[in-house]
N, C-alpha and C positions, 0 to 999 in steps of 0.2 A: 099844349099839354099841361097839365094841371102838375104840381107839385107832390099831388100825391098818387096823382097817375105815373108819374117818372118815378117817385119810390117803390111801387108797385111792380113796374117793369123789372128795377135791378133787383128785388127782391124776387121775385118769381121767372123770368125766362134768363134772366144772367144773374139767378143767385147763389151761385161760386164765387163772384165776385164780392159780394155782399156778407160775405161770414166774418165776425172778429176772426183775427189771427190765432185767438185760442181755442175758437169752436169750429178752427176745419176740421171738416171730416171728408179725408182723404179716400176713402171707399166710396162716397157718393157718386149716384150717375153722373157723367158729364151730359148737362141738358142740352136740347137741338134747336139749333138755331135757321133748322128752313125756310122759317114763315119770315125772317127777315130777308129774302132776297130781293134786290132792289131798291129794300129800304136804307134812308142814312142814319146809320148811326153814331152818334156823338157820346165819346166814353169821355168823362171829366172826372177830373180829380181835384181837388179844391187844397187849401196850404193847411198849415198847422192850425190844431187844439179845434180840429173838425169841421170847419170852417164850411158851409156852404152856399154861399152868397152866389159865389160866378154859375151854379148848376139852378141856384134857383131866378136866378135873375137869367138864364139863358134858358131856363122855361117857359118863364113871364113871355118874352121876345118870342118864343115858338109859339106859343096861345094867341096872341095879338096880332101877329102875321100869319098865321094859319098854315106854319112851312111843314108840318108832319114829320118833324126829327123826333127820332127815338134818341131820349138823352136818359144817360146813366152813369150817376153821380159813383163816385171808385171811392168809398172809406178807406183810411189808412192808420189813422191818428192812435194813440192808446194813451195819451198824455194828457194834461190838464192844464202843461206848462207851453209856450210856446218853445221855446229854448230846447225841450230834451224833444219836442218833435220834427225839431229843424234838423236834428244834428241823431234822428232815430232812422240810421241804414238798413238796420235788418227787416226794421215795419217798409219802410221805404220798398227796398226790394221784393218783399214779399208779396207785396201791392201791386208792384210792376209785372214778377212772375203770373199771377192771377191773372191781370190783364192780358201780358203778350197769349196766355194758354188760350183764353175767349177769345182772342182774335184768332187764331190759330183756325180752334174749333167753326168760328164765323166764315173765315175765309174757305175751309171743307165743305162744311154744308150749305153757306150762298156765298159762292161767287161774285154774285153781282153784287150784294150789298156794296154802299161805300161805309167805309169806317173811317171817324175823323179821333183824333186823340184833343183834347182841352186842359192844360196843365197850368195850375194859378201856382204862384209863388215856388214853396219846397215842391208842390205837385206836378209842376216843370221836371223835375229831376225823376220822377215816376215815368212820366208820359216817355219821357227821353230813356229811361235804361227799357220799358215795356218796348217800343221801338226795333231798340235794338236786339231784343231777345226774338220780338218773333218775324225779324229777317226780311229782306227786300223785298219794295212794292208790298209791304202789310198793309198799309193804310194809304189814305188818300190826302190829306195833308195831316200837320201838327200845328197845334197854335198853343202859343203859350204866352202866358200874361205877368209881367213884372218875374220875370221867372229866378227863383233864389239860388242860382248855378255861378259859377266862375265867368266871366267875361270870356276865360279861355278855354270852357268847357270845350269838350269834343265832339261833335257834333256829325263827324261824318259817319256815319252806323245808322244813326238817326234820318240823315237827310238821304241816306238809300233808302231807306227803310216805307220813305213816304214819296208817292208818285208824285204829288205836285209841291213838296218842299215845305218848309215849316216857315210858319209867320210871329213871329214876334213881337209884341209889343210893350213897348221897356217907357218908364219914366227918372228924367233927372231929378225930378221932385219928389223922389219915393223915399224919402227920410228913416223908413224901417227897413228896407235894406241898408242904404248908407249905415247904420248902427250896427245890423249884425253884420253887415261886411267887416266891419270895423271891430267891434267887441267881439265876435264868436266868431264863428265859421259857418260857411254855407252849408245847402243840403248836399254839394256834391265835396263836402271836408277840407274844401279853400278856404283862403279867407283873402279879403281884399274885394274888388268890388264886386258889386251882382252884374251880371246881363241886362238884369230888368229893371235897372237905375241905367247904365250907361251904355250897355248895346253888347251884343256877342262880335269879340275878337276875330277877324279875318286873320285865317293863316297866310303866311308869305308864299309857303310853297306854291306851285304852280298848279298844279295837279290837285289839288286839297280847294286853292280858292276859287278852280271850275265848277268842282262839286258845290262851295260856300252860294253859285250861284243861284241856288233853290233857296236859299235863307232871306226872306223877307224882314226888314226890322222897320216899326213903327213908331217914332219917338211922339209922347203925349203933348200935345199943345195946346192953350188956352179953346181952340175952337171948341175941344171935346167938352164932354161932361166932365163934374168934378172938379179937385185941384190939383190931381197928378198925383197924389198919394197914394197909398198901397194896396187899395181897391180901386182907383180910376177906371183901367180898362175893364172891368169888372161890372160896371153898372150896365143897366140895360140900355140907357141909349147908346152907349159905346158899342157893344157886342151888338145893337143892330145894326149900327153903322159901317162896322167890320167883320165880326165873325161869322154872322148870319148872312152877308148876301157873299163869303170868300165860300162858307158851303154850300150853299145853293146854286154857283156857278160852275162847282167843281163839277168836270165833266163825267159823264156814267164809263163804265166801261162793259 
């Protein structure tokens, strides 16, 4: 799928999705999503100051392998800064609300779709609150890339949320998180280090770390592409190597 075939899709059959936050228009139809049953679809959200690298480069990868994913890039940004869109909760959640409602909607009219969530950096923190708003077994898994969240984010809402658990993939050599861990605060209002530098925190309890056992985590290694920096899992050889054959294996229901 072409790049501007994927713009096409979220703009046309999921474009409720696609409205800035100041031109919703809350009376519009909510459009039907029949014709996607049995299809997969992959909602992405990319990180701050609009960033669309991981939707477009997980295009490229659908085109090339000929896998027929419906992918639909999730806008959120309204900034120009990186900094006020890391630390912009209400764009944040706004973004998430839109999504969990389209999955909602998806899940009514086809059943059978698989819906996969893809969250790059602060868009980690989107994919995970959309998750939890639209409630257990929504989606088929979550993946998330270098995700800009607390190491001790909370995750379990989430990992109901998703029939085959969320994958991970974090780098110790992501040097822009390390700084906004460090200088600012994440997108979930922490500060200290990311997830997607050093890995999401296992709870001690018992009961919490049977659930953690759906949490896959990936740490970046010279084998992959890139240098482990804050688009690594992001490039297209990566995401074929990972996120394209973890959906294609996911089983239908």
């Amino acid at each position: 799928m072409t790049r501007l075939k994927c713009l096409l899709l979220g703009l046309a059959a999921f474009g409720m999705l696609s409205l800035s936050m100041e031109g919703q228009d809350r009376h519009a139809p909510v459009p039907s999503f029949k014709n996607y049953a049995g299809k997969k679809i992959v909602f992405v959200v990319g990180g701050v100051s609009g960033s669309t690298s991981v939707s477009d480069n997980l295009s490229a990868v659908n085109a090339e392998l000929g896998l027929g994913l419906y992918i639909v890039p999730i806008p959120w940004t309204r900034h120009d800064q990186s900094a006020k869109d890391l630390v912009d909760h209400n764009a944040q959640l706004q973004a998430a609300h839109r999504l969990a409602s389209a999955t909602k909607a998806l899940r009514k009219d086809a059943p059978k779709a698989q819906i996969f969530y893809l969250g790059h950096s602060a868009g980690a923190r989107i994919v995970l609150a959309a998750a939890e708003m639209a409630g257990p077994g929504s989606v088929e898994r979550i993946f998330l890339t270098h995700a800009a969240v607390s190491t001790g984010f909370d995750l379990r809402n989430a990992l109901k949320a998703s029939r085959y658990g969320i994958d991970s993939f974090y780098s110790t050599s992501d040097t822009v998180l390390e700084a906004a861990g460090r200088d600012y605060v994440l997108a979930d209002g922490e500060k200290g280090p990311a997830a997607g530098q050093t890995g999401f925190r296992i709870p001690a309890d018992k009961r919490d770390a049977e659930l953690y056992r759906n949490l896959r985590q990936y740490a970046w290694t010279p084998e992959c592409a890139g240098v482990g920096g804050h688009g690594a899992w992001t490039l297209a050889r990566n995401l074929k190597r990972t996120v394209a054959p973890l959906i294609m294996n996911t089983p239908s229901h």
